[in-house]
ROSE-72716 format. One record per residue: residue number from 1; z, x, y of N, C-alpha, C in turn. Coordinates in Angstrom, 2 decimals. Layout:
// ROSE-72716
   pati      n.c3      n.c1      n.c2     ca.c3     ca.c1     ca.c2      c.c3      c.c1      c.c2
    NUM         Z         X         Y         Z         X         Y         Z         X         Y
...
// end
This chain:
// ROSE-72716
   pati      n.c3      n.c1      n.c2     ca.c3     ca.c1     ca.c2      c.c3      c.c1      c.c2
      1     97.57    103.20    -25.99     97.26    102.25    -24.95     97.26    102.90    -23.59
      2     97.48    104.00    -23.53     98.20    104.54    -22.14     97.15    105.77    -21.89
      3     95.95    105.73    -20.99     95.10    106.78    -20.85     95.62    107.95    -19.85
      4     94.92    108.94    -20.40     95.63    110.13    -19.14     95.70    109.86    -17.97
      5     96.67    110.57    -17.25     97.45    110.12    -16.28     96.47    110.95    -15.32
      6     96.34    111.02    -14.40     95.79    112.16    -13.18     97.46    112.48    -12.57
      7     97.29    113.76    -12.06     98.66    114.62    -11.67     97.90    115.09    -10.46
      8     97.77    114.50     -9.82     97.45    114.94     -8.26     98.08    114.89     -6.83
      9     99.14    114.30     -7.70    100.46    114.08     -6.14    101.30    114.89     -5.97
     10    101.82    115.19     -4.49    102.36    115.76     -3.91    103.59    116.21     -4.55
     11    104.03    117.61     -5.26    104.95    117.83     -5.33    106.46    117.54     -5.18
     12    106.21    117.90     -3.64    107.71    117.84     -2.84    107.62    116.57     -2.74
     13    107.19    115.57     -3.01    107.62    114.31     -3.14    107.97    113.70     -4.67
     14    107.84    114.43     -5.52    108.19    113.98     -7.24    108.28    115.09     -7.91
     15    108.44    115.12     -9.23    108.41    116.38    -10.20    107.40    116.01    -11.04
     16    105.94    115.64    -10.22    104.96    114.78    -11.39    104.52    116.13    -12.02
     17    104.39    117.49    -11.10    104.11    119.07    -11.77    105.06    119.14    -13.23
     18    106.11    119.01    -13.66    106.22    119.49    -14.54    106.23    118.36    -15.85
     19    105.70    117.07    -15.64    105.89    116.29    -17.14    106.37    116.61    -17.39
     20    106.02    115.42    -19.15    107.71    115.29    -19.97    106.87    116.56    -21.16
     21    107.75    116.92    -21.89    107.10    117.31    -23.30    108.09    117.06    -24.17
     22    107.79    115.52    -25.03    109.15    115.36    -25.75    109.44    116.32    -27.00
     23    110.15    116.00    -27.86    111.06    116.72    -28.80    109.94    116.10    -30.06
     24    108.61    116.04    -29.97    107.65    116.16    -31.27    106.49    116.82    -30.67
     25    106.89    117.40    -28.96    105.65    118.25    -28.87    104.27    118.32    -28.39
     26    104.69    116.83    -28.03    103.14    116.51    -26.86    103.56    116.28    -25.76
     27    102.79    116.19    -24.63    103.11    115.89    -23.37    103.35    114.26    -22.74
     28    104.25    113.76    -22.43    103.91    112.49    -21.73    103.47    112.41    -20.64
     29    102.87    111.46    -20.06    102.55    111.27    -18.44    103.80    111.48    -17.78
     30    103.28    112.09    -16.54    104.87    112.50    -15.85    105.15    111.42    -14.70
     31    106.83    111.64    -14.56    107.15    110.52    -14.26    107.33    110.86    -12.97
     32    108.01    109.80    -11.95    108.09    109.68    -10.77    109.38    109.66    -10.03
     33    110.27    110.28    -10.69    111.53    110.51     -9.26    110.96    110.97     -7.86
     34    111.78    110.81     -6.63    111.70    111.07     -5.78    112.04    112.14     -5.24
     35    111.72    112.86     -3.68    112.19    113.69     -3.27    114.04    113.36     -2.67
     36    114.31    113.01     -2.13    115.77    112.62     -1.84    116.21    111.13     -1.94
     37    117.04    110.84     -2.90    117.61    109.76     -3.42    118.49    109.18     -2.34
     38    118.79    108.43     -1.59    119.95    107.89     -0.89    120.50    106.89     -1.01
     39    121.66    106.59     -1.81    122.02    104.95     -2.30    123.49    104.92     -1.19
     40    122.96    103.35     -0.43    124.00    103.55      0.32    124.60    102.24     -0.40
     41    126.30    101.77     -0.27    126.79    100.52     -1.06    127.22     99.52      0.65
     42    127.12     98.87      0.29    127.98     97.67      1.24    129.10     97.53      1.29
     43    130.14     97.07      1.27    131.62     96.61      1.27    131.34     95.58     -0.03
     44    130.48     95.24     -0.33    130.54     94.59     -1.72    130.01     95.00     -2.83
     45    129.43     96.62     -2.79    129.13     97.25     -3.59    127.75     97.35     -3.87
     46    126.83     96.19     -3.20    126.37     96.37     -3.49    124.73     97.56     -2.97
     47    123.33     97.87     -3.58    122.94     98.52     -3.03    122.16     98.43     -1.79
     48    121.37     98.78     -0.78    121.24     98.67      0.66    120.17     99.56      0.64
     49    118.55     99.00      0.73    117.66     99.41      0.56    117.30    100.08      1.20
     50    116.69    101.65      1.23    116.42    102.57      2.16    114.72    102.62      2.21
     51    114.50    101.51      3.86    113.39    101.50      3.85    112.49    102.78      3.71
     52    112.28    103.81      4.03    112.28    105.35      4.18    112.10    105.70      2.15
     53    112.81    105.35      1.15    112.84    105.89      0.16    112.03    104.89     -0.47
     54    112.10    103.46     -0.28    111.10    102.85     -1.00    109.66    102.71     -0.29
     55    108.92    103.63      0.60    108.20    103.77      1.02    107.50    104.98      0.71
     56    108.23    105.84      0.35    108.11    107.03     -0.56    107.50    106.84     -2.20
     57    108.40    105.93     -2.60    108.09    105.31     -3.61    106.99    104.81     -3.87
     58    106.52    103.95     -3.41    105.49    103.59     -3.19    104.11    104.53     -3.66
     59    103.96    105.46     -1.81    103.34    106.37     -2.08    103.07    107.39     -3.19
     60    104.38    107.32     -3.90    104.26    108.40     -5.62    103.46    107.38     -6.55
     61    103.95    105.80     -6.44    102.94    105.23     -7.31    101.34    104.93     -7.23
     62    100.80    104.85     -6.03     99.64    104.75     -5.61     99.01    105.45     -5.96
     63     99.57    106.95     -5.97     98.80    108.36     -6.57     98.23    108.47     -7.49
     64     99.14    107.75     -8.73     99.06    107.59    -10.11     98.11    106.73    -10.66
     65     97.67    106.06     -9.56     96.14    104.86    -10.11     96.87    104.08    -10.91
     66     96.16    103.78    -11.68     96.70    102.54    -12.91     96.43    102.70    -14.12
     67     96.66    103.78    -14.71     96.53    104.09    -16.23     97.92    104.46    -16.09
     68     98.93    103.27    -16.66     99.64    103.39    -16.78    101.08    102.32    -16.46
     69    101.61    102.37    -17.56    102.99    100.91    -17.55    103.73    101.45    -17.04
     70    104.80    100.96    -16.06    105.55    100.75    -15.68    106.38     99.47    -15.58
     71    107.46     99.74    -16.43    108.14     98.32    -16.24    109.67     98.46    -16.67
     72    110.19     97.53    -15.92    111.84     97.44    -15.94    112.63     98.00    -17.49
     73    113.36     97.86    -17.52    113.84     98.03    -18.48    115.53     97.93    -19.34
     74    116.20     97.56    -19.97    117.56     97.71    -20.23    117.55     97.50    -21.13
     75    118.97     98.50    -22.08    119.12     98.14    -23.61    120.58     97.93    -23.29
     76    120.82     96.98    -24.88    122.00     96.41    -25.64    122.72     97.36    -26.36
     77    123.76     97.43    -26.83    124.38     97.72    -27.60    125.65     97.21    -27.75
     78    126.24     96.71    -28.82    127.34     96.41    -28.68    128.29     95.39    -27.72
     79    126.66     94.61    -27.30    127.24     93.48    -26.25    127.01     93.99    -25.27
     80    127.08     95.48    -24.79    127.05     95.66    -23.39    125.69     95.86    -22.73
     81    125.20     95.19    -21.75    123.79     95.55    -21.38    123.94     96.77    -20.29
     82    122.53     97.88    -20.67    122.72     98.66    -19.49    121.39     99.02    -18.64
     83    121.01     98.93    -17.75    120.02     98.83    -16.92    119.37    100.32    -16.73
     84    118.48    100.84    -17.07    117.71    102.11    -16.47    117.54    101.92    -15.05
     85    118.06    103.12    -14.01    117.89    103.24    -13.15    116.86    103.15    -12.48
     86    115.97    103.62    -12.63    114.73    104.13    -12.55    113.25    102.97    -13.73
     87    112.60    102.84    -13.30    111.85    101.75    -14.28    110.98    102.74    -14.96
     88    110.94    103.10    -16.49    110.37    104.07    -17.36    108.70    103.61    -17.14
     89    108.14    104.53    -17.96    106.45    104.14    -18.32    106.43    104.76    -19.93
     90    105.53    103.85    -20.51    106.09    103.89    -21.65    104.42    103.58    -22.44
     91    104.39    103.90    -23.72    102.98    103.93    -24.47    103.42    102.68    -25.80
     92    102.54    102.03    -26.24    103.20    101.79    -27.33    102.01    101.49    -28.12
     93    101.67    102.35    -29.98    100.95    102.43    -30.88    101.35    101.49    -31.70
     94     99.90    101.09    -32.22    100.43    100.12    -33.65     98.56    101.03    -34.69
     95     99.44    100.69    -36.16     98.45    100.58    -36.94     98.50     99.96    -38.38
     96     97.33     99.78    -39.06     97.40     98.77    -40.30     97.96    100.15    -41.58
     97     98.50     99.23    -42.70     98.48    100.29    -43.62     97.69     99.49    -44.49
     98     96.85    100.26    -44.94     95.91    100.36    -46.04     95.96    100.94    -47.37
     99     96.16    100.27    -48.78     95.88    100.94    -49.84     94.06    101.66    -50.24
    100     93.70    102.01    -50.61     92.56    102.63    -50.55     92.67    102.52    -52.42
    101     91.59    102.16    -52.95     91.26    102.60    -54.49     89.96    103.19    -54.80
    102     90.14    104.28    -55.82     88.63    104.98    -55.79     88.41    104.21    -57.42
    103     87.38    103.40    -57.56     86.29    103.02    -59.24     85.57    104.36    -59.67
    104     85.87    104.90    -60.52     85.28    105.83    -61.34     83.39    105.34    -61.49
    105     82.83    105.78    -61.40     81.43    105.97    -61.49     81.08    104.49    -60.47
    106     81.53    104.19    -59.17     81.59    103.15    -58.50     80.16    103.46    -58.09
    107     79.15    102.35    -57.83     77.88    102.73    -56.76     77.52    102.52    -55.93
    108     78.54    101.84    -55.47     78.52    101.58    -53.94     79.41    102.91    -52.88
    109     78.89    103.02    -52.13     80.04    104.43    -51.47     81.55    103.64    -50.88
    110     82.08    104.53    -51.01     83.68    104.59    -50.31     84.66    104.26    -51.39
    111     85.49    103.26    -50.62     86.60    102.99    -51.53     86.69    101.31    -51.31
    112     87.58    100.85    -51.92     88.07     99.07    -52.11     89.94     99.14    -52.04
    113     89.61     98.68    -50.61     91.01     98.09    -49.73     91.51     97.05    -49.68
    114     93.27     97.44    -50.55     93.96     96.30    -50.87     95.11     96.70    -50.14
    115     95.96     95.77    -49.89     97.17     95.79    -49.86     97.35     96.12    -47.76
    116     96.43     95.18    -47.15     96.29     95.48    -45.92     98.11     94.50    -45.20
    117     98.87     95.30    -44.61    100.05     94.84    -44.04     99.81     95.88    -42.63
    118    100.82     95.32    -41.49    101.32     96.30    -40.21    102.26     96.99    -40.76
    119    102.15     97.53    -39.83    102.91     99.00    -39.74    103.99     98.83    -38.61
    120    105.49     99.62    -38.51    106.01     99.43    -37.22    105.43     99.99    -35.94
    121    105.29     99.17    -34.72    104.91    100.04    -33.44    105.65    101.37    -33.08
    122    104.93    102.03    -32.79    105.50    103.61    -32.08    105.92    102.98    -30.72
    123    107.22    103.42    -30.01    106.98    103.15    -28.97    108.00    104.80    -27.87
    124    106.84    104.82    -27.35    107.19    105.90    -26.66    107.59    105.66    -25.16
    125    108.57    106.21    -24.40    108.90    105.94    -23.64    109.41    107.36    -22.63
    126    109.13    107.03    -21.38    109.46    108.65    -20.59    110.21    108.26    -19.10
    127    110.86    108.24    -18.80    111.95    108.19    -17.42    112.57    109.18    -16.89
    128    113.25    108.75    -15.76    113.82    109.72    -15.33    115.30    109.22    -14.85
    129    116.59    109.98    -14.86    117.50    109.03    -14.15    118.10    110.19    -13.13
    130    118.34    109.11    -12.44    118.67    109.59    -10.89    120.01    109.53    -10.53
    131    120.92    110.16    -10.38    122.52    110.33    -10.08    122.70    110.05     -8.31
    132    123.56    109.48     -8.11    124.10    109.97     -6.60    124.92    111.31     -6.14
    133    125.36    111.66     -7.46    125.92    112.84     -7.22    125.92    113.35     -9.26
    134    126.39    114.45     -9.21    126.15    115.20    -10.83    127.42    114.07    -11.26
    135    128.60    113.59    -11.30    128.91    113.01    -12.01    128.63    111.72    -12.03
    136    127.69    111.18    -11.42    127.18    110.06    -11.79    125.73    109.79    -12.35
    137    125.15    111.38    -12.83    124.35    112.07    -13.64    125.13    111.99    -14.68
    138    125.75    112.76    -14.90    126.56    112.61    -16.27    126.91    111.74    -17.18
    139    127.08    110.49    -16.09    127.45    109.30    -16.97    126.43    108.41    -17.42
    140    125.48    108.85    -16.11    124.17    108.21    -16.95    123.70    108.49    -18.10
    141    123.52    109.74    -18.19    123.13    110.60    -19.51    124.10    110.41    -20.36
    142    125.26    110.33    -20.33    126.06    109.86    -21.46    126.06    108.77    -22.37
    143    125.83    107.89    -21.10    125.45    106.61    -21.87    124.32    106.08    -22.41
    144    123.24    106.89    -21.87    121.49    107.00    -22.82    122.16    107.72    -24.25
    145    122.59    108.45    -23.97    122.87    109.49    -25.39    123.60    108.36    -26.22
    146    124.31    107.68    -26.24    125.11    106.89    -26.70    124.04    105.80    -27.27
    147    123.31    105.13    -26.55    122.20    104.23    -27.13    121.27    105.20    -28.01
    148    120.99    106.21    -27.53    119.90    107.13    -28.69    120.44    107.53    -30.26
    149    121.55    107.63    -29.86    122.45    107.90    -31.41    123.24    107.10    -31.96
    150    123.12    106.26    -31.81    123.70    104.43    -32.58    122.83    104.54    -33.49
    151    123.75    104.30    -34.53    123.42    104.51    -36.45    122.92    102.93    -36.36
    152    122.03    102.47    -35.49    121.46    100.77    -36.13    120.47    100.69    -34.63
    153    119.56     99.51    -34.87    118.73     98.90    -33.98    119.60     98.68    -32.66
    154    118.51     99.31    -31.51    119.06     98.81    -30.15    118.35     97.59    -29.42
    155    119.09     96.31    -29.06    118.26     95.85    -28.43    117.58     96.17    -27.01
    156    116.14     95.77    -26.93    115.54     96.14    -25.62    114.93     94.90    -24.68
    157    115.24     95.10    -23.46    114.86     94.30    -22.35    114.20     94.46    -22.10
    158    112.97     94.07    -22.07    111.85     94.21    -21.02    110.69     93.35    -21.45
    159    110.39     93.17    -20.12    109.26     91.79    -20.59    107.71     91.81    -21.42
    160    107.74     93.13    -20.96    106.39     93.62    -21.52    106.11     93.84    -22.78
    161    107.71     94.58    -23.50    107.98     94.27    -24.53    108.11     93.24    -25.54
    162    108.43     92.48    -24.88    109.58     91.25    -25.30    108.40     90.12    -25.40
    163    107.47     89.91    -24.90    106.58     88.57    -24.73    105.92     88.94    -25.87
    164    105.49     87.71    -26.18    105.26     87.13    -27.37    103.32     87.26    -27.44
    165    103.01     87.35    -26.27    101.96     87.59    -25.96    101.66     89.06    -26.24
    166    102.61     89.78    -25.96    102.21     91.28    -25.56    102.22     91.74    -27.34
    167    103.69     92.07    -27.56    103.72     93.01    -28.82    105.33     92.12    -29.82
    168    106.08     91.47    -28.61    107.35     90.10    -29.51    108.03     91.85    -30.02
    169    108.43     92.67    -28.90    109.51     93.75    -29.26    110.51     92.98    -28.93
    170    111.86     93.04    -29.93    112.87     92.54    -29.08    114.16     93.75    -29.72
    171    114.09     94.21    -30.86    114.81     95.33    -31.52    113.53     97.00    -31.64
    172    114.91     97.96    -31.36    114.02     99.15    -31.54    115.20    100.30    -32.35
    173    114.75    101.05    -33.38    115.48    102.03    -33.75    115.05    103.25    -33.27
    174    115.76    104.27    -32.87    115.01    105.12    -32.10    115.35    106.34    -33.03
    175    114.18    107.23    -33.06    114.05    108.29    -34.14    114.29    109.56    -32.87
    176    113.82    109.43    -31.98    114.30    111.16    -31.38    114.17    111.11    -29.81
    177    115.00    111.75    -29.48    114.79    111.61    -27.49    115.03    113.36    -27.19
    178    114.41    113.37    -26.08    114.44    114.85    -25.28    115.15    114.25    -24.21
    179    115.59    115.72    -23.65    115.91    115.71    -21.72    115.30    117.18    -21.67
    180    114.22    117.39    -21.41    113.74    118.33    -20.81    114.34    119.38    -19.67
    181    114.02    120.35    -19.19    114.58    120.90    -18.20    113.83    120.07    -17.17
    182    115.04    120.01    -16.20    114.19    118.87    -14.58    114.59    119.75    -13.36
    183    113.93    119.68    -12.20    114.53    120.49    -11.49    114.82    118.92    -10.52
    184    115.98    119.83     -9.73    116.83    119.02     -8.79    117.97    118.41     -9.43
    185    119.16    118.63     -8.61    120.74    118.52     -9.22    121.07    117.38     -9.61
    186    120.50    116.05     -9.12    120.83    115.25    -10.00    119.60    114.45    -10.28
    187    118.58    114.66    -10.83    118.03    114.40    -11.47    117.34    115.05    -13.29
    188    117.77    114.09    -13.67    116.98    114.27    -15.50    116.18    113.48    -16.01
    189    115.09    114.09    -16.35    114.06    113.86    -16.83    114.39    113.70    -18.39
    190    113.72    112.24    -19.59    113.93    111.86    -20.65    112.41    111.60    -21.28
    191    112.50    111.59    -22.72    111.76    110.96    -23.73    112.12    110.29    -24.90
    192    112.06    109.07    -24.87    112.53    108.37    -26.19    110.97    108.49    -26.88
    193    111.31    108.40    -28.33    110.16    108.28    -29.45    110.95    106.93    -30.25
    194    110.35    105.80    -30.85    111.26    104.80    -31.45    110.46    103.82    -32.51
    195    111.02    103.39    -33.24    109.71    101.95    -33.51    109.92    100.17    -34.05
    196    109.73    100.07    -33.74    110.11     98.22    -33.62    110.94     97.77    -34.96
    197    111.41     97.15    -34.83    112.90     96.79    -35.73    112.76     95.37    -35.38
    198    112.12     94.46    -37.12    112.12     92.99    -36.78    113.44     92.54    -37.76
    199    114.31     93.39    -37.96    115.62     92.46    -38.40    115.40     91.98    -39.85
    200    115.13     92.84    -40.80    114.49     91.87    -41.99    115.81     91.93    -42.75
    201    116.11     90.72    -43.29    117.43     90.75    -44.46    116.92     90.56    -45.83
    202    118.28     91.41    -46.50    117.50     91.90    -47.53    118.19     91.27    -48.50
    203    118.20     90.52    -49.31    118.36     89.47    -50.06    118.98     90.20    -51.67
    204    120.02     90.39    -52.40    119.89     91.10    -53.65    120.20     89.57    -54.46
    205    119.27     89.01    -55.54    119.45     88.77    -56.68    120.56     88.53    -57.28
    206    121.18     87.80    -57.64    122.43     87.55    -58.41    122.00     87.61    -59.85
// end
């Protein structure tokens, strides 16, 4: 779903030069961190928008045209929800499976297709997360690692996903993630690879 990206923006304003190349070996569209991150908190913690960085922002997305999703994002586990810093861009494949049968001395050409069902969606996904300082890098990445290697389905947030219209993702098992080399100290660059998890129970026979 996701056509090539154009990579024509300014460097020193992103790391769109070095894309992702996940851990099966192709390239993703590259993503969009910024040149200097500044999160300032309030007395109530909370964050305090730096007109200056979301103006920057901006400008990295404009570059990028519009081949290409971007959208919020947070996964579940274990009750706890956790928010991606940064809003990923993400691809997501579907296809039919097909039995195929060949008739011995058949005279018509090809084959006769039975057994037409879906297949799970691929869903690929590429971000970046952004630290205020390396140990708050660390913990980010700790806790992605922690959702990537959970022995069961993670749930996922996001609307694009999630609508019923779009693709009705609401579970994902994830088969393999990268962190690439990224430059800049607290920033890391990611790739999830995953595929849709509709919860099927499996019933044994008495």
């Amino acid at each position: 779903m996701m056509g090539s990206m154009t990579q024509h923006i300014d460097d020193a304003t992103n790391l769109s030069g070095l894309g992702i190349k996940s851990a099966l070996g192709y390239a993703l569209p590259p993503i969009i961190p910024f040149r200097n991150i500044v999160r300032v908190l309030d007395k109530a913690g909370d964050t305090i928008t730096n007109p200056a960085v979301e103006a920057e922002a901006q400008r990295g997305l404009a570059g990028l045209g519009q081949e290409f999703f971007q959208c919020k994002m947070a996964f579940e586990l274990d009750g706890v929800k956790w928010d991606l810093p940064v809003d990923p861009i993400m691809a997501v494949n579907g296809k039919n499976v097909i039995t195929r049968r060949y008739v011995s001395k058949f005279e018509k050409r090809g084959s006769i297709k039975e057994c037409w069902s879906q297949d799970d969606f691929e869903i690929t996904i590429g971000g970046v997360l952004i630290g205020v300082d390396n140990d708050d890098l660390k913990l980010q990445i700790s806790r992605l690692r922690k959702i990537c290697e959970a022995k069961e389905s993670v749930k996922v947030i996001c609307d694009y996903l999630n609508n019923e219209d779009t693709f009705n993702i609401n579970q994902i098992a994830i088969e393999s993630y990268d962190f690439p080399f990224t430059k800049g100290m607290e920033n890391q660059m990611f790739s999830i690879k995953a595929y849709s998890d509709d919860g099927y129970s499996l019933l044994e026979e008495a």
